[in-house]
N, C-alpha and C positions, 0 to 999 in steps of 0.2 A: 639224467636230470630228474630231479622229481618234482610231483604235481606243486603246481602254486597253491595258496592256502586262499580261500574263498572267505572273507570277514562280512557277516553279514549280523546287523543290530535290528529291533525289532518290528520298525519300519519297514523293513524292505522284505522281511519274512511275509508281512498279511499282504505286499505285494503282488508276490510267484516268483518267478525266475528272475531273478534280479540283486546284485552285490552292491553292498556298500563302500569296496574296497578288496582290491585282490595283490597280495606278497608275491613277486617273486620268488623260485628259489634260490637258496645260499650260491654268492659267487655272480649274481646280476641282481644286485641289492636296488631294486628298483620296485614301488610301490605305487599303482593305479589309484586313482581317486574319484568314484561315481559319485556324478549328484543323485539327489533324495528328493524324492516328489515333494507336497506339501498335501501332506495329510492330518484330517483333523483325530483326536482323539479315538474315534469310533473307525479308523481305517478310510475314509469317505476320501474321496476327492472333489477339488473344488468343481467349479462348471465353467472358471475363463482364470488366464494365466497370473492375475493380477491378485486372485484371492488364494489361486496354487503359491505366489509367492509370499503372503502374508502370514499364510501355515506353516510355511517353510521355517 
């Protein structure tokens, strides 16, 4: 079997360790779907979940 393919966009890059979305491989065609924090333009996080989901 080979490795899954890790999809990560530019949000979850200024994160660290962390995927937007991870492919199975061919043959268990199944596709994970991560939530994405709510960050503002400049990388920042909010400081309570209400304005993390406004960003969002």
């Amino acid at each position: 079997m080979s490795k899954p393919e890790v999809i990560c966009f530019p949000v979850s890059e200024r994160i660290g360790h962390y995927a937007d979305a991870v492919r199975v491989p061919p043959g268990y065609e199944l596709i994970l779907v991560l939530g994405t924090p709510g960050l503002d333009e400049n990388g920042a996080l909010a400081d309570n979940i209400t304005d993390q989901a406004r960003q969002a």
